[in-house]
N, C-alpha and C positions, 0 to 999 in steps of 0.2 A: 358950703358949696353954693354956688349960682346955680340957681332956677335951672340955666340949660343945662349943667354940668351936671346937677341933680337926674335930670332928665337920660345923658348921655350914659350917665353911671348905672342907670336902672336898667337901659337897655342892655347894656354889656353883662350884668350881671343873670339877669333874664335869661340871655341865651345860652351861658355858659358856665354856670355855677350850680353846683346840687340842690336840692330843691329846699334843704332845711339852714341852707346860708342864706338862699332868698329871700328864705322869710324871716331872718332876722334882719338884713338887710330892710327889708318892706317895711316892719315895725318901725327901725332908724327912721326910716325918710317920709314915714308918714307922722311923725311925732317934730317934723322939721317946720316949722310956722312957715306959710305960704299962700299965698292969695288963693281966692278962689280959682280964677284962671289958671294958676301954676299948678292948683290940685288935681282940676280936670286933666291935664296934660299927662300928668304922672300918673294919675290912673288910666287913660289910656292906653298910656304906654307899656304897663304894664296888664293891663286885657290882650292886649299883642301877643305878649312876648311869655307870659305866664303861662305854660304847658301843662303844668299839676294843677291845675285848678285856681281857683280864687281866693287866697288866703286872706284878703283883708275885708270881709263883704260889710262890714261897721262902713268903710269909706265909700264902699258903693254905692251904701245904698244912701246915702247923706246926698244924691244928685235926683235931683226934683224936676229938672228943666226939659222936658220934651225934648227941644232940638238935641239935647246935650246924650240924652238916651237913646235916640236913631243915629246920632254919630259915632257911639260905642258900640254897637251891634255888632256892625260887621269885624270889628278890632276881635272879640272871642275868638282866641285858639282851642277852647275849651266849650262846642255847644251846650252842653246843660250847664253847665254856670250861667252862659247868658243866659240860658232859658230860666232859671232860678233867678236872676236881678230881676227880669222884665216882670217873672211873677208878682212877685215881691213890689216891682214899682206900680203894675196897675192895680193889683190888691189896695194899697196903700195912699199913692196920688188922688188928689180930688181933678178931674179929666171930665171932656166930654166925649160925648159917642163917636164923632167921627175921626176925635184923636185915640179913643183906643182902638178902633175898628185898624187904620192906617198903623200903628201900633204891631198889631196882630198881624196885619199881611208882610210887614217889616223881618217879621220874626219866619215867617213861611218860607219869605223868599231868601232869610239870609240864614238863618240857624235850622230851615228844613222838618219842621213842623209850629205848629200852631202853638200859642200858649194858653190862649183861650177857646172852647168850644163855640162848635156855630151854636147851638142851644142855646148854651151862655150867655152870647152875643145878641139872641134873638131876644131870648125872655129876660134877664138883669137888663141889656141894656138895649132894647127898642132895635136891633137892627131887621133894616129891608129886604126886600125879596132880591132886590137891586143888590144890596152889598151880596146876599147871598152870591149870587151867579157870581160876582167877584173872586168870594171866598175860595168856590170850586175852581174855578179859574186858576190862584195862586196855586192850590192843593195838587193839581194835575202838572202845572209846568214845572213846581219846585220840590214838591212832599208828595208825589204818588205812592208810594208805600205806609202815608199814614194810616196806621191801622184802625182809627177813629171812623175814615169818611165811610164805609157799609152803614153802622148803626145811623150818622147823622141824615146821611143820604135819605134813609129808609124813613126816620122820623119826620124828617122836613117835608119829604114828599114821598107820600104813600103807593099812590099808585102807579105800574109799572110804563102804563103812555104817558104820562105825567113826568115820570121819571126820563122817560127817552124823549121829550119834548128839550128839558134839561139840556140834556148831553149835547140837542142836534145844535143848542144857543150854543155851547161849548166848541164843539167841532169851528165855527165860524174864527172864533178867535183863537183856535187852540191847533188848528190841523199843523202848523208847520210842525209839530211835535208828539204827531200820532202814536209814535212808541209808547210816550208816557202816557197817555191816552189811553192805549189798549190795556197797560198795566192797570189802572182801575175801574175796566167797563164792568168786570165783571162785580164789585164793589156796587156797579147802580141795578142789579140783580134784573138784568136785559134776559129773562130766559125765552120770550117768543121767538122761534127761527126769524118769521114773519119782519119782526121789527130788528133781527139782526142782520137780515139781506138787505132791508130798507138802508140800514146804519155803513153796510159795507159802499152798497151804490152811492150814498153818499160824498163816504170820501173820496171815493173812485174819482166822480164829477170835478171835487174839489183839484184831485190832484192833474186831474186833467185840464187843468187851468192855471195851473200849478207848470209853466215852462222852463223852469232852470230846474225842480226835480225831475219833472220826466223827460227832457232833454228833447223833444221834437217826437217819442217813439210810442204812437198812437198804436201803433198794431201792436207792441210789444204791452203795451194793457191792456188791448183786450183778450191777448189770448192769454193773460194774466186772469184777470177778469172769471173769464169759462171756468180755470181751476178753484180759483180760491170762492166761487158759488158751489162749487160741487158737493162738497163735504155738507150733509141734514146737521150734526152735531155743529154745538154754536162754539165748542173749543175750539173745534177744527178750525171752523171760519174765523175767526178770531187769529186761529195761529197762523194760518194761511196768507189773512191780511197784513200781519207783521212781516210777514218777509215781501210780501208787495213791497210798503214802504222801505223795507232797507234795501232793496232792489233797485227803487225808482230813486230813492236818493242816493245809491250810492255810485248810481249810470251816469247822474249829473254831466260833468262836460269833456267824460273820459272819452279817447278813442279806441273803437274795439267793442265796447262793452256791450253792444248792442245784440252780435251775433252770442253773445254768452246769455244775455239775456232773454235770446230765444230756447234756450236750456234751462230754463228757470225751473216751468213747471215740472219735469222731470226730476231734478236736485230736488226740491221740495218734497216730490212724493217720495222719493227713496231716503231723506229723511224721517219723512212721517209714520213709515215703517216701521223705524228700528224699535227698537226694547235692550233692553230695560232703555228707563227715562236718561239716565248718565250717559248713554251712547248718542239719543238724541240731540240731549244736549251740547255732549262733545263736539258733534257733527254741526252742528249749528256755529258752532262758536270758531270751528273750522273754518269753515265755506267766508262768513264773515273777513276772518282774516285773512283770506286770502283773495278776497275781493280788492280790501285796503294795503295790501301788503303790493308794492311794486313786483318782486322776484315771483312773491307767489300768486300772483296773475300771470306771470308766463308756466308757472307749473299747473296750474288748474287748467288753461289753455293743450297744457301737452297733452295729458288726461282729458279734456271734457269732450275734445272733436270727435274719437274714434273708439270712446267705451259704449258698449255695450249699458241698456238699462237698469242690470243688474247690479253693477261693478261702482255705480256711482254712488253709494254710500261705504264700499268699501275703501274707493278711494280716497274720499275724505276723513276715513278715520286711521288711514296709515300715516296720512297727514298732519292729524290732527296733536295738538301741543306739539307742533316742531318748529322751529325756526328759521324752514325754508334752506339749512345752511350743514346741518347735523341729520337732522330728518330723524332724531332719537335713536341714532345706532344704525338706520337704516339709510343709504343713498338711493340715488334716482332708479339704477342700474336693479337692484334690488326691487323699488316697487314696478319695475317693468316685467322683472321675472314675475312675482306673483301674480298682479295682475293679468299678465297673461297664461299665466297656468287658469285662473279663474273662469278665465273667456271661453272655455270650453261651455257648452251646450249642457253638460249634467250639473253643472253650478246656477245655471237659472232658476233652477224649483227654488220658491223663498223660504221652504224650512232650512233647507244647504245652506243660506247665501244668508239667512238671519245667525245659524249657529258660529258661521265664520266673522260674520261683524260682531257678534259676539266676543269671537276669542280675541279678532284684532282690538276692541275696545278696551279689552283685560290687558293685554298684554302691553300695550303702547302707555300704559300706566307708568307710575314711579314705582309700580312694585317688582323689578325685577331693576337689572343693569341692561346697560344697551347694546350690550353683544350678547347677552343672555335671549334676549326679545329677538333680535335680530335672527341667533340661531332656531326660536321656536317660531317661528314665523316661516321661513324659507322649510325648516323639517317638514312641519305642518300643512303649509300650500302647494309648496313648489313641487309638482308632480314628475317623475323621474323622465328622461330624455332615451330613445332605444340608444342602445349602443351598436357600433360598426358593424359588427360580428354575431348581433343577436338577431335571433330569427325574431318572427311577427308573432308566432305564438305564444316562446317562451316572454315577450315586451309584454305582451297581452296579459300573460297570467301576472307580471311583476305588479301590470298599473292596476290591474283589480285589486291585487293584495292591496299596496297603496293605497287606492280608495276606501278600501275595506277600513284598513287603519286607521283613515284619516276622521272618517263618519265615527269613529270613536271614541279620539282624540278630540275631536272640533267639539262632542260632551265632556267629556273629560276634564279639557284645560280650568276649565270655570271654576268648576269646583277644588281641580289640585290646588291652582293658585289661591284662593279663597281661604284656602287651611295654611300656617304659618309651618305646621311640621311639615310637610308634602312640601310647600313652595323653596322653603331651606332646602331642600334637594334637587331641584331645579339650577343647572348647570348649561355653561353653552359647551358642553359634551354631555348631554342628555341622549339619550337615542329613543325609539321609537317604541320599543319592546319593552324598555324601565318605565317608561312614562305609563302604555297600558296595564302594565304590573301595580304600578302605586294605585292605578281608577280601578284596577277589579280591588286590591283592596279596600281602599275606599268604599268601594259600594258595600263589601262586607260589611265592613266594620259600623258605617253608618245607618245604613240601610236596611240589611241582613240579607243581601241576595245572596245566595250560592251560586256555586261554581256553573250548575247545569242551568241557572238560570239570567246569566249574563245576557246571551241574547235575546230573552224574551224580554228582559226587564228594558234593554235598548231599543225592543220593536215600537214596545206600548208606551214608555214614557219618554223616551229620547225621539225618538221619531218622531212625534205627536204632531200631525200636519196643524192642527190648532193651535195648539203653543209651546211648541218644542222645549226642553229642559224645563219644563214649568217646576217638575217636584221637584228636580234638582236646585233651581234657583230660591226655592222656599225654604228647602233643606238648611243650603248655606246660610241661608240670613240667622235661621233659626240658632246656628252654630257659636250666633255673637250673644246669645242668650249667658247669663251668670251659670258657671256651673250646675249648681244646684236645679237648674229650669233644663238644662241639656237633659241632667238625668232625667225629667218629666218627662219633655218632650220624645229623643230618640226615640225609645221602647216602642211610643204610639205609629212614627213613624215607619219602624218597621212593621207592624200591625198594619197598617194601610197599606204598604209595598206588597208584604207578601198577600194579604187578601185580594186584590187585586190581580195578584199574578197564579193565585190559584183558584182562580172564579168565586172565592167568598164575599166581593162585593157587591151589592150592600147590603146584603144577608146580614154579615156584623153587627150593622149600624141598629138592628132590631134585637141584638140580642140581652135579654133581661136579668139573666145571670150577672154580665157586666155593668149592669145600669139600675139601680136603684130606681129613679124615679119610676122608670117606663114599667117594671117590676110592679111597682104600685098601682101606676094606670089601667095597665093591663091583665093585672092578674083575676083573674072569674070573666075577664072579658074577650075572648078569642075572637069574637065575630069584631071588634073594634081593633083590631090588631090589624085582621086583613082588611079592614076595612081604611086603616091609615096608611098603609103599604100599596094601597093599587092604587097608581096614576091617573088622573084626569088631564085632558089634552084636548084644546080649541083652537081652532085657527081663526085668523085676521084678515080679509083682504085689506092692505095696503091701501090708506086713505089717499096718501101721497109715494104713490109708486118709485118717483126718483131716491126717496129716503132707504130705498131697502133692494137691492139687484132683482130679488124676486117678486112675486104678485101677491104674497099673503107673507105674515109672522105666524108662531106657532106658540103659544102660550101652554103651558105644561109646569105639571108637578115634575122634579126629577131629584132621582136619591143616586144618577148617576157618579161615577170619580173624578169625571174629568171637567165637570159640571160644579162640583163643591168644592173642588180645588179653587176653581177660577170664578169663583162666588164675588169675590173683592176686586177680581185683577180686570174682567172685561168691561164692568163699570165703573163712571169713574165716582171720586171723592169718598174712597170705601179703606176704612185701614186694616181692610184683613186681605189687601194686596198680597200676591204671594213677594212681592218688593219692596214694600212698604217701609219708607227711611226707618221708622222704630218696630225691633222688633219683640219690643213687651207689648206691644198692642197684637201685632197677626200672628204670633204663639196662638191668639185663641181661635184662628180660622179649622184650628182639629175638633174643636166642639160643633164648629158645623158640618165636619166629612164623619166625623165618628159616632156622632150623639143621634139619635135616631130619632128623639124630641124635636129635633130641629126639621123642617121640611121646607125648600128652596120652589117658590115659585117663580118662573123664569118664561118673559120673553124671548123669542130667537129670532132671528135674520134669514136669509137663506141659507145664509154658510156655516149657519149651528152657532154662530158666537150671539152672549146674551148682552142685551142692549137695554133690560131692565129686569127687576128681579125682588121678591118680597121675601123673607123668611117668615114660616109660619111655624110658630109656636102651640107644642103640644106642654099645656102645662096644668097646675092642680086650683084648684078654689077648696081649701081646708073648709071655708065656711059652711057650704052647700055638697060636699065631698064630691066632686065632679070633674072630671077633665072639661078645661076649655081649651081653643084654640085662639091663642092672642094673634094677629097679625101687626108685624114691626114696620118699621120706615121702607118706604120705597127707594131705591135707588136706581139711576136709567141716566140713558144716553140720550135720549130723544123727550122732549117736552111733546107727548102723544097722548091726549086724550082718551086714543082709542085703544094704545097699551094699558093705560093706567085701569079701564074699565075692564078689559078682560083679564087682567091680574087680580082684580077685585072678585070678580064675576068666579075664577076659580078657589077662593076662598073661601066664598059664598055657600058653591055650590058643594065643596067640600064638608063646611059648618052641614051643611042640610041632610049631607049621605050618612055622616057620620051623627047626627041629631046631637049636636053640640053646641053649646053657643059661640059666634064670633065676636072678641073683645077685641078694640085696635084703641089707639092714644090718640087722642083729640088733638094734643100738640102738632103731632103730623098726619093728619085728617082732618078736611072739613066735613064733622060728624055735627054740627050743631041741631040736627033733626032727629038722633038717634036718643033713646035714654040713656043712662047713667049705668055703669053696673058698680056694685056700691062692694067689693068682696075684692080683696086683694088675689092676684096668683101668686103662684111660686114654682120653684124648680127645687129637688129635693138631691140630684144629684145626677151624677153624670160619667162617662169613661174618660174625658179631655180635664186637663188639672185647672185650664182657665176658660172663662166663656166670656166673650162681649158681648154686650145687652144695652142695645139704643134704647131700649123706654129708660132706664135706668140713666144711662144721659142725661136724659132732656131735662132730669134734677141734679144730678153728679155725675160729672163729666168724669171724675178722680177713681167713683165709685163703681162705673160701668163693665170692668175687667172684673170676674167672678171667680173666684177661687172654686173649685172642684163643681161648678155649674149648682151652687147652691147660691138663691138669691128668692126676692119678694119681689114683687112690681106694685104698687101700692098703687089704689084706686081714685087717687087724685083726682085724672083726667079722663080716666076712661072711660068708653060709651059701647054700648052693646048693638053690634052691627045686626046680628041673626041669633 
């Protein structure tokens, strides 16, 4: 064959031949004598076209010639192959620095990470502070998901102004792509409010300078502006500013968009609301597309003029995965009826209005058919019309029943659809009295409530103005547990249900009959019993008053339900979430509602929700036979000095009532003033089959989950606070 035909035959076969003819084929035509030229060509052509990878890597790697290796780059159909040659070539090639440096960025911006580290690049081969800021540079616009840039970031430049000096060089050349931006700010570990309002003003300025994104609409940033400052949490502002920017660019030179854009800050906060994270998410990804989407700019229009502020996350999730055309079983005609059954005044309270974005979230899923959805959606909302003939009384007593129903229901759905035997019976001729008949028993069966205490169990944990369906939303995760871990789990669960509902909590959580360890700790010692059982509680004025609706925080011991439930869930980066994606990690969130060793020090807000929180550890020193109290990692919402000190300060003063010593871990404390305590603890056992244990972490991440709350913390790091 000729050179080109060689050439023509590789492609053809490439595209369209099984992958084990290819490579007999590939052997043929590279055993075919042919210039160097004609070699390059056919391997090229086959980096194209080769979808299974790289079968011949003897011919690849036989190319030496720089240019010849940035001209193959982007030919990979397969990025870790290239990424394997390139290794492979700067391993190997004799090069200089600012050919691998160029090299390296090659590899960023076309295969989407790095092949070399910046470390690498710094110490083997001499590179500048200069190439750095390059490095990040390429990392942000093309590889923001590499999961390398946190440690490099951190190593290269320690300190946290230092770090944000970085970023603000970054923003200059980087703002038109802010999205990708924000995806690894949090990577440059910015946790000052301070220097995150500084970072948001920033780009503000930028984009206001910035004329083809913001389209002429000055007033429409800054009352943009007002919102996304408002939120103390640097998540928030952060998420806040994301939708800024896909707001401002997506206004660009549409007509119209402007008066939508005066509804911005309202959409964003009734997104910010929702729960679980999937609903947010959904909602987001909504609103998005129907920004871009032509038809669904005139339906967002039909809804955004005349809803109510409540209704605007509902509307976007009846919306949400549809195609403007199907509406997933549902037409227009349909979300006009619900949402106006909605529009009623008793669907504004935001437990009502969160448990129904709730059910629409579930339900607008692929887990059901689209006239099944359809039917449980209209059942469920769509509030009954008087008829001709009916008096106002008898309408009266209908729409309460209704209502009654529905506040039951609207708990209910989450969890029927969640279980595969329950949802298989789910019919679009379901009625209203099958569906509450399958949730009572459900609640039996899972739960163990009885018949006489359906409603109570609906006041205290369905209703929860805090976090409505909380136990029930933990419940279910818990459900995707291996058999074998169901059997653990339930049983406890019912134990927490019912003590709760018969005023034994958290009586339980003390009791030593059940509990080994505490059995040990406590036995000859009564006055330490009631002495770790009574409360201690300080209050805060409010350094920074806008961070917090009220003038002080309340820092307190609590062995409260509703408190240890939501131990994981109100702060964040905690996996004993009660929704937490994996649920062999928050299985173990029962060793801290049940285990009475365990004791939750917790800041609050005005409105009772915790915003930062330490678990303190009652546990044993074998060597010196003594209870100590270890104090674990902190977790919070607020980078507050002055929380951090009165979470301390209750530990402290705890260690001191109870004349015990305080031990915490150096790894997460700056204790370098304290001594050493040289004696391991331990836990000896417990009423929860698993426990998570962060000091245990900070050496085995693998090892951290405890089987029956028996474990050692070994005296590595630790230091003796009191």
């Amino acid at each position: 064959l000729s050179p080109s035909m060689r050439i023509a035959f590789t492609t053809r076969v490439g595209k369209s031949w099984p992958a084990h003819l290819r490579m007999l084929v590939e052997d043929f035509l590279t055993n075919v004598s042919m210039t160097k030229q004609e070699r390059f060509k056919h391997i090229k052509c086959l980096c194209e076209v080769s979808s299974c990878g790289f079968p011949f890597m003897e011919d690849l790697y036989q190319i030496q010639d720089p240019q010849e290796v940035e001209e193959l780059l982007p030919c990979f159909v397969d990025c870790a192959v290239g990424q394997n040659f390139l290794q492979y070539y700067l391993d190997t090639a004799s090069l200089d620095r600012p050919t691998i440096f160029n090299l390296n960025m090659q590899a960023i911006q076309i295969l989407g990470d790095p092949v070399i580290s910046w470390k690498e690049l710094e110490t083997k081969h001499g590179a500048s502070q200069e190439e750095f800021q390059k490095y990040l540079n390429a990392i942000i616009l093309h590889a923001p998901n590499y999961p390398g840039l946190k440690d490099e970031v951190q190593a290269a430049v320690p300190e946290e102004k230092d770090r944000f000096e970085v970023l603000k060089k970054m923003t200059s050349s980087c703002y038109k792509s802010p999205g990708d931006l924000l995806l690894v700010l949090d990577k440059f570990k910015i946790t000052s409010p301070a220097l995150a309002k500084e970072f948001i003003h920033l780009m503000c300025r930028q984009f206001r300078d910035d004329q083809v994104s913001l389209g002429h609409s000055q007033d429409v940033l800054e009352k943009l502006e007002k919102v996304i400052l408002k939120p103390t949490n640097l998540h928030e502002c952060l998420k806040y500013f994301e939708w800024l920017n896909n707001f401002l660019r997506l206004s660009g030179k549409s007509r119209g968009r402007e008066k939508l854009l005066n509804r911005c800050p309202r959409l964003i906060e009734a997104i910010m609301k929702l729960y679980p994270l999937e609903l947010r998410d959904k909602a987001e990804k909504t609103l998005l597309d129907l920004y871009k989407d032509p038809a669904g700019e005139s339906i967002l229009h039909r809804y955004n003029d005349n809803l109510h502020e409540h209704l605007l996350a509902p509307c976007l999730l009846l919306l949400s995965g549809s195609n403007f055309q199907s509406l997933q079983g549902l037409n227009v005609q349909d979300i006009d009826v619900i949402l106006g059954s909605l529009s009623n005044k008793k669907y504004h309270h935001f437990r009502l209005i969160q448990s129904i974005n709730s059910l629409i979230g579930i339900v607008t899923s692929d887990l059901l058919l689209p006239r099944v959805k359809r039917h449980l959606l209209l059942l469920i909302l769509n509030q009954p019309l008087k008829e001709p003939q009916e008096s106002q009384y008898l309408y009266q007593e209908r729409l309460e029943q209704f209502r009654k129903n529905q506040e039951t229901l609207l708990c209910a759905m989450p969890a029927l659809l969640s279980l595969a035997f329950y949802r298989d019976h789910i019919t679009d001729e379901v009625t209203t009295q099958s569906l509450i008949e399958s949730w009572n028993k459900l609640s039996k069966e899972i739960l163990g409530v009885t018949d006489d205490q359906l409603q109570q169990f609906n006041e205290i944990f369905i209703k929860s103005k805090r976090y409505p369906l909380a136990l029930l939303i933990y419940t279910m995760k818990l459900q995707l547990l291996p058999e074998e871990d169901r059997k653990l789990v339930n049983p406890l669960l019912q134990k927490f249900t019912r003590a709760v509902l018969k005023g034994d909590f958290p009586k339980i959580r003390y009791d030593t009959e059940n509990n080994a360890h505490l059995k040990k700790i406590f036995e000859g010692r009564p006055d330490l019993l009631s002495t770790w059982t009574k409360k201690l509680t300080i209050f805060l004025a409010a350094s920074d008053p806008s961070a917090n609706k009220g003038n002080k925080w309340t820092v307190q011991e609590t062995d409260a339900w509703e408190d240890l439930l939501l131990i994981g869930t109100e702060v964040p980066n905690s996996c004993q979430h009660i929704d937490y994606r994996d649920s062999h990690r928050n299985k173990c969130l029962l060793s801290y509602i049940l285990d009475g060793k365990n004791k939750a020090i917790v800041a609050k807000d005005s409105e009772g929700k915790i915003v930062a929180r330490v678990i303190l550890r009652l546990l044993w020193d074998e060597t010196h036979k003594t209870p100590v109290l270890f104090m674990e990692t902190l977790y919070g919402k607020l980078n507050s000095e002055q929380l951090k000190s009165g979470l301390y300060q209750i530990c402290k003063d705890k260690a001191q009532e109870m004349h015990l010593p305080l031990v915490a871990d150096s790894l997460d404390y700056p204790l370098s003033d304290y001594p050493l305590y040289s004696s391991s603890l331990s836990s000896t056992g417990g009423p929860a089959p698993y426990e998570y244990v962060d000091a245990i972490k900070n050496y085995d991440s693998d090892a951290a989950i405890r089987p029956n709350s028996i474990y050692t913390i070994q005296p590595r790091s630790l230091k003796q606070i009191v």
